[in-house]
N, C-alpha and C positions, 0 to 999 in steps of 0.2 A: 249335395245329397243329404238327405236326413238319418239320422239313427234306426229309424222305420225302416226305410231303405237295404240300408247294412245289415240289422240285426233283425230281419222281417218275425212277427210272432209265429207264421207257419213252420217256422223251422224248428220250434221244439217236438211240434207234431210229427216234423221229417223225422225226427230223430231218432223219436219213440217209435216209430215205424221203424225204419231200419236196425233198430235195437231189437226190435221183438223180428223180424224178420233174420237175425244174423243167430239167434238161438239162447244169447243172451236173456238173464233176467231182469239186469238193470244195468246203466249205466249211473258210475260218479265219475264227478268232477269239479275238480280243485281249484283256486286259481291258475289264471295258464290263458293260452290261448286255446284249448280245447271250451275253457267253461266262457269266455268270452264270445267267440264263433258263436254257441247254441243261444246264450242268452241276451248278450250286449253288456254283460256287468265286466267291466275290468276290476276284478276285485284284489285287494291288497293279498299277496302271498305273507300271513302271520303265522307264527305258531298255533294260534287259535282255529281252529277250524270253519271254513268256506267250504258248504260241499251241495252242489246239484246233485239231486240222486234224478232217474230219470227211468222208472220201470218201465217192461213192456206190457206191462197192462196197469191200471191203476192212474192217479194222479200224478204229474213229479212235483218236487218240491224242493225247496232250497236252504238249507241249514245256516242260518250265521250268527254269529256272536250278536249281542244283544246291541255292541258301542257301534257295530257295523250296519246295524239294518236301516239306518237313516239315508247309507248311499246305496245299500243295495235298492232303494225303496225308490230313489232319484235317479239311478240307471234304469235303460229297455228295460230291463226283469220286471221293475216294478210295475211295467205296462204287459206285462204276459200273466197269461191263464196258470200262475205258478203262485202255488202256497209257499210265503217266505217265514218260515220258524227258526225264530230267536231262542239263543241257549243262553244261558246263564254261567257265572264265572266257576259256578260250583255244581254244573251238571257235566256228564262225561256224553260230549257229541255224537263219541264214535258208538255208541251206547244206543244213542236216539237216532240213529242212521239205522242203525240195525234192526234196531225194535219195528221200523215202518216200513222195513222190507221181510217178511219173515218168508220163511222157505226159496229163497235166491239161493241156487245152486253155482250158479256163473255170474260175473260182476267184471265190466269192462272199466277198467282205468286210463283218469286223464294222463295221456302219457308223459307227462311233466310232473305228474302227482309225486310230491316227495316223498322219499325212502319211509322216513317217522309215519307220513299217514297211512300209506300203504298197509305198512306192518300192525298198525294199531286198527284196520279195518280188518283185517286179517284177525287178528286177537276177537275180536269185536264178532267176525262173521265165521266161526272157522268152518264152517261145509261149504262157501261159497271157491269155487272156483276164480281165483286173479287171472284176465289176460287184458291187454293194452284197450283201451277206447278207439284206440285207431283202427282197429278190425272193422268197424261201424263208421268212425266217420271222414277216414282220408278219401273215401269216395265224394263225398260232400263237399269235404272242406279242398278237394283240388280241383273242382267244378265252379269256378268263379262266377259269380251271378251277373248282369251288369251293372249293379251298384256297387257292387267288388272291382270292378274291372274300370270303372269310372273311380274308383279310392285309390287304386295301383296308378291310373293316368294322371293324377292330381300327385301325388308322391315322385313319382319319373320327374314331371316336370318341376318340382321343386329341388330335387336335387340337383337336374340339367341346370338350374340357376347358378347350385353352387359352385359346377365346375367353369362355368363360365367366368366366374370369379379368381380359380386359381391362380391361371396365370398374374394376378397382381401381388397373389403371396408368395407365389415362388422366383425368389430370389438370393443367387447364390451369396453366401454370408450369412444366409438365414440357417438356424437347425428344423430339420424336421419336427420336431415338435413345437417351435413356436410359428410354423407353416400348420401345424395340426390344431393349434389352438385356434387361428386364422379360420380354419375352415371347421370347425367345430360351432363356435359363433356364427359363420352364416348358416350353415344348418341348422339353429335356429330360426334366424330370421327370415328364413325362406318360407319358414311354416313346419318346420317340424316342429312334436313338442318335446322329444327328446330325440339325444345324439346316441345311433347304435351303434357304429366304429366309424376310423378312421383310421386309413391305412395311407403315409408318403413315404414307399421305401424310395431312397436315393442312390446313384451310385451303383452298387454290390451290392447293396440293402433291397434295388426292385428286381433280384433274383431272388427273394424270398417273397413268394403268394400271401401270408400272412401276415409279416412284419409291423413289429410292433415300433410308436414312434421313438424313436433315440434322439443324441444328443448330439449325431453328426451332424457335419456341417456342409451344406449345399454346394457343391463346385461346378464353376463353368465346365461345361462339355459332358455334366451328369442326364442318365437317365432317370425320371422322377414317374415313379406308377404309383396316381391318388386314385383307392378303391375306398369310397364314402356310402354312407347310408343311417338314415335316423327311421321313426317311428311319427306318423302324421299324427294327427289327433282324433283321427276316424277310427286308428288301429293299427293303419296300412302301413306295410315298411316301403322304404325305397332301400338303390345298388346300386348303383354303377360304378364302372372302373374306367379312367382316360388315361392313355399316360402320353408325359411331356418331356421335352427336352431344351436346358437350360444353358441354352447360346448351342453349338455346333455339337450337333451327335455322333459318336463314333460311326465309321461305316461300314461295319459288322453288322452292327443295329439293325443301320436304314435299311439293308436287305433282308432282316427278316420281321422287319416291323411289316413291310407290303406283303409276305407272305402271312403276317397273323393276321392283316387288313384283311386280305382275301377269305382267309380261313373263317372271320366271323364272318362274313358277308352270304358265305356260301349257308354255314349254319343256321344263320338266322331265315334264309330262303327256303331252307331246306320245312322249313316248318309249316304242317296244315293238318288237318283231322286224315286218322288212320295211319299216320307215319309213325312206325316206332321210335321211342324216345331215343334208345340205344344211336338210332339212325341220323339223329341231329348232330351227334357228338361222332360219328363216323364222317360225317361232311366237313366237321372242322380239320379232323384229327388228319385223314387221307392226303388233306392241301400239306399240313405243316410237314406229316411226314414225308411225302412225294417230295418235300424240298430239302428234305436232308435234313429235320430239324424234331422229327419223331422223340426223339428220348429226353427232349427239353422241353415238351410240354407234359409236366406229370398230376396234372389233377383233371378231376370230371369237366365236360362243357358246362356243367349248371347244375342249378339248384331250384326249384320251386320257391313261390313266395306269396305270402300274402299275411297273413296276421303274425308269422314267425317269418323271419330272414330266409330261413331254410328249412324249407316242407318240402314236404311231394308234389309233382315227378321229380326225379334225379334224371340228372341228361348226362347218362354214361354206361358204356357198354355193358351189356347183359341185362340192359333194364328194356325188354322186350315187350313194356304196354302202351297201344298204341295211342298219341295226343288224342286229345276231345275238345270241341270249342272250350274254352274257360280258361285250359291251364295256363296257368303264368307261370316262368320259367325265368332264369337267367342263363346268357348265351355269353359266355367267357372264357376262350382259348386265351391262352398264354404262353409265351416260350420265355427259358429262366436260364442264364447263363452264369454257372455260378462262380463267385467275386469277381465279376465284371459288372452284369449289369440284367434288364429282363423288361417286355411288356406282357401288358395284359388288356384286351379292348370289352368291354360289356354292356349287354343293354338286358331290361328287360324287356320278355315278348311273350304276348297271349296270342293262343290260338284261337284263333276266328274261324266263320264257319266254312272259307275258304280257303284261308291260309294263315298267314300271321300278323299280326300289329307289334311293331315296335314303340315300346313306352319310352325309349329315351332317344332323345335328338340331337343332341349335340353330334357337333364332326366329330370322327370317326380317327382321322389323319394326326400323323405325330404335332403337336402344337409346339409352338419352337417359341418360349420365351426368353426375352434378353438377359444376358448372365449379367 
């Protein structure tokens, strides 16, 4: 897929529509994944100022440093209907922002936009009203296009390679972190162009959801939950989570690993246009709890995904809006048993227009490598 593709030119038009549609006078944006999404420019987060401004009526136009306008020039932007103005090291940006937006009462922010800018647009604008950019464009940007959705299935399956790989790293004697450097490296080589985490808790360490890598040491009979993910070069993140066990698994375990089997299986079924979100993460939750395992699964089924690890929808109760073909989603129940041991199984899944597609393939089933 091409950069066209991903970062189509209509969509600055979307934008400025929905912007002037939501009451808003303009939107800015910073680096980030908000100003990436509208324009295609991954531009560097500097103290210097990066800033799309993007009226509801009017031109938009693009603010950059004067050493930066050679890549904004050579990103999508430089192919959009967008005036790119260079500042200079001794002009005040947030000055020249303001000046070409005069009488903006309300001003939506990239919601990444750092503190320092914020405040010095605020110095800069003071009658304008600050509220989030996301009021305007989580509608958008959680509507996945199918050249989004063909970036998210190119991502899936690059990571599916890496897991397919672990079991050669996991080997008891090894510490987790020189199993994370293992799988760090192929997360490159798969086609990421950067590594965004990497999670091997072992032991008592895979009751902990987020763990970070340590210096313990892998034991026969350990439970090992690797939850990996980098950034393609499109934009697009990958996720997934496998967990293994290294030579024979306790059998506490194995009984409620088939109960969190079930629990994703159901969730990920559970998925099709008009289903509330809340509802997907009711279909995992209902299996673990019905098994007596309720109060060991303590975090949301999911997280949304696409230019950020974690956007919109949330798939967790009270989030009562219903799916729409597009959303991308991760579908990740877990049970954590703590200083013993914990899984966690995940894929990600788009709704389609009849139900859902799973981006990642790999088995599902505890993977049993040799201690």
């Amino acid at each position: 897929m091409s950069s066209q593709d991903l970062y189509p030119a209509s969509r600055l038009a979307d934008v400025q529509e929905a912007t002037a549609r939501s009451g808003l006078g303009a939107l800015l944006l910073t680096p980030g994944p908000d100003l990436r999404y509208v324009s295609g420019y991954d531009a560097l987060p500097l103290e210097r100022l990066t800033c799309l401004a993007i009226p509801a009526e009017g031109a938009p136009f693009m603010l950059v440093p004067r050493l930066e306008l050679p890549a904004a020039q050579h990103s999508p932007a430089g192919g959009l209907d967008l005036e790119l103005v260079p500042w200079d090291e001794t002009d005040d940006p947030y000055a020249l922002v303001a000046s070409r937006l005069p009488g903006v009462e309300k001003v939506g922010l990239a919601d990444r936009m750092w503190a320092m800018q914020s405040l010095r647009l605020r110095a800069a604008m003071p009658g304008a009203e600050q509220v989030l950019a996301g009021t305007v464009l989580r509608e958008l940007r959680m509507r996945k296009s199918p050249a989004e959705v063909a970036a998210l299935r190119e991502a899936g399956a690059a990571i599916d390679a890496v897991h397919r790989q672990v079991p050669l790293f996991l080997k008891a004697g090894r510490t987790e972190r020189e199993v994370g450097r293992d799988i760090a490296d192929a997360i490159i080589a798969a086609g990421h162009s950067t590594v965004d985490f990497v999670i091997v808790g072992s032991g008592p360490n895979a009751a902990s959801p987020h763990h970070e890598l340590s210096d313990r040491v892998i034991e026969p009979g350990d439970v090992v939950v690797v939850d990996i993910g980098g950034v393609m070069p499109s934009g697009y993140c990958s996720d997934c989570t496998r967990t293994y066990a290294v030579g024979e698994a306790p059998a506490d375990f194995l009984e409620y690993y088939e109960v969190l089997r079930r629990a994703q299986d159901a969730a990920c079924a559970a998925v099709r246009p008009g289903v509330a979100s809340e509802d997907v993460d009711r279909a995992a939750r209902d299996i673990i709890a019905g098994a007596g395992y309720g109060e060991l699964f303590i975090h949301r089924t999911g997280h949304g995904i696409g230019l950020e690890t974690h956007e919109e929808p949330y798939i967790v109760a009270g989030n009562r809006e219903p799916l729409e073909p597009g959303h991308a989603f991760s579908v990740e129940p877990g049970i954590y048993v703590s200083g013993r041991h914990g899984a966690r199984i995940e894929d990600i899944v788009v709704c389609t227009e009849d139900g859902g597609e799973r981006l990642n393939n790999e088995s599902r089933e505890l993977v049993v490598v040799e201690a």
